[in-house]
C-alpha angles and dihedrals in degrees: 000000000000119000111274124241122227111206110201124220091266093057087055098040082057093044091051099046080053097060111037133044097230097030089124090067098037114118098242110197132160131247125231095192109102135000110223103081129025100252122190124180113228120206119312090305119038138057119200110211113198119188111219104212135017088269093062100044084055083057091040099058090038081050090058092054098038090057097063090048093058094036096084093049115043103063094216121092120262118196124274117231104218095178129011134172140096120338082177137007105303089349117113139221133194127201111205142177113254116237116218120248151052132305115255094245086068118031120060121242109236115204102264076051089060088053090056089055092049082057095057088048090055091044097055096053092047087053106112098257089205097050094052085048091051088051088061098263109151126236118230132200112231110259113245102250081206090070089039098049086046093058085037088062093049090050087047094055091060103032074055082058096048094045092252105114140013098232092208089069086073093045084083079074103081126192090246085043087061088042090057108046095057119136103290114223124270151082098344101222129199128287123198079208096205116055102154123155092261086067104042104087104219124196120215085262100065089254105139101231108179144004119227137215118008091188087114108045130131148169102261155082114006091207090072087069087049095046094043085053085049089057084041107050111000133282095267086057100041103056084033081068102043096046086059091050084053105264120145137212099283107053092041090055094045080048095050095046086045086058098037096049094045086050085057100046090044106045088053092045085056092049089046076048090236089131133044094215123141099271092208086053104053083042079051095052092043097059092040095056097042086054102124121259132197108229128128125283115284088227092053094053102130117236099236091050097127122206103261086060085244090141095022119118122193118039134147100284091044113061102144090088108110093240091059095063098107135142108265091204095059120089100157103117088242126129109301098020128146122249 
């Protein structure tokens, strides 16, 4: 990766002054949210958004493109560039709108907020695959949750010697279970591949407004947005989403064990100081993707249970299936736990 680059207020100050009319007497602050631009907001109204290296210019202009292809299908507002070019010498800016609202670290989805997330979810998968990779969006194998429940093991087993984690509760994640929940066949859609809660706008009634920074997308595996929603509001509410947006049993639980064992990997690499990672925050995911579920069984997922969940039975909207009785207190990974 090429050397970043570091603009100080009084390039943006210039840039700015550039851009707008009134951009002398714009209230120019930084924002602390995210680390891989340099984001300012600008006044009441405007974000500046300033890649740091040549990489992430090349993700920034597919960004701009991208944005007016998902726009039509989500439902849910995505930013408006009003200006974009070089803030350096081969380093891009972008100029947006800002979207009201809270970041979704901080503001609560309510449920009809959870129904705007379902409708993400469906958008995504309606976006034209073939367009987004014309556009230059990458396409990206799913990642084998064996491998991943086999490093999570090992991060378990020291987050359990520093009091973070208690390793048996990934113990409910067998290795045929792992085996199992791999990425069915199938279109690959597009995932917006990083749908934490810094990039989810959030009103003050819980209504998910906008979705933030497209720099990361891909054509993949549906179950990274679950489990990023997973990391972002909590596991209920995740596979609750994505049930309404039509995804089955399968698909929600790889995207919860995605997110489960992430939270894992990530939250032992920051306390061997190997991230930089907030450290709250990762605490925060952690305990929001381990929150207990009610879904079948792994072991009871039927074989003919496509992707989508078209021929799926129990999720989490639907708990009146008799494989989903099962005691809400209990997770211990024994029979009839939750998830």
């Amino acid at each position: 990766m090429t050397q970043a680059a570091t603009p100080t207020a009084d390039t943006v100050r210039r840039l700015v002054r550039s851009l707008l009319p009134d951009g002398g007497g714009s209230e120019i602050r930084p924002v602390a949210e995210g680390d891989e631009h340099s984001t300012w907001f600008v006044g009441p109204r405007h974000v500046l958004r300033l890649a740091p290296d040549r990489e992430a210019s090349v993700r920034q202009r597919r960004e701009l493109r991208l944005r007016d292809l998902v726009r039509p299908h989500i439902g849910v507002a995505v930013p408006v560039s009003i200006a974009h070019g070089e803030w350096a010498s081969g380093l891009t800016y972008t100029l947006d709108t800002l979207i009201p609202g809270a970041s979704g670290d901080r503001q609560d989805i309510s449920a009809v907020g959870e129904a705007d997330l379902a409708g993400l979810l469906t958008g995504l998968r309606e976006v034209p695959a073939r367009q987004a990779e014309a556009l230059g969006v990458p396409r990206v194998a799913p990642r084998s949750l064996e491998r991943l429940r086999a490093t999570a093991a090992r991060a378990a087993e020291r987050l359990a010697a520093a009091d973070e984690f208690d390793p048996a509760r990934l113990h409910q994640l067998t290795g045929p279970a792992a085996v199992q929940l791999a990425a069915q066949s199938g279109a690959p859609v597009l995932v917006h591949h990083d749908l934490r809660g810094e990039h989810l706008v959030v009103s003050a009634d819980g209504r998910v407004r906008g979705v933030l920074d497209w720099t990361d997308a891909v054509v993949g595996d549906p179950a990274e947005d679950i489990a990023g929603l997973a990391l972002a509001v909590g596991a209920p509410a995740a596979v609750r989403a994505a049930t309404l947006a039509g995804y089955g049993a399968r698909p929600c639980l790889r995207g919860l064990w995605l997110a489960r064992c992430d939270t894992l990997t990530r939250l032992a690499a920051r306390l061997r100081k190997h991230d930089n990672s907030s450290l709250p925050l990762l605490r925060s995911q952690l305990l929001r993707s381990w929150e207990a579920i009610l879904l079948e069984r792994v072991t009871e997922l039927r074989d003919g249970m496509d992707e989508t969940g078209a021929s799926g039975r129990t999720s989490e909207a639907d708990k009146t299936d008799e494989t989903s009785e099962v005691d809400e207190t209990d997770e211990t990974g024994e029979t009839g736990e939750p998830f």
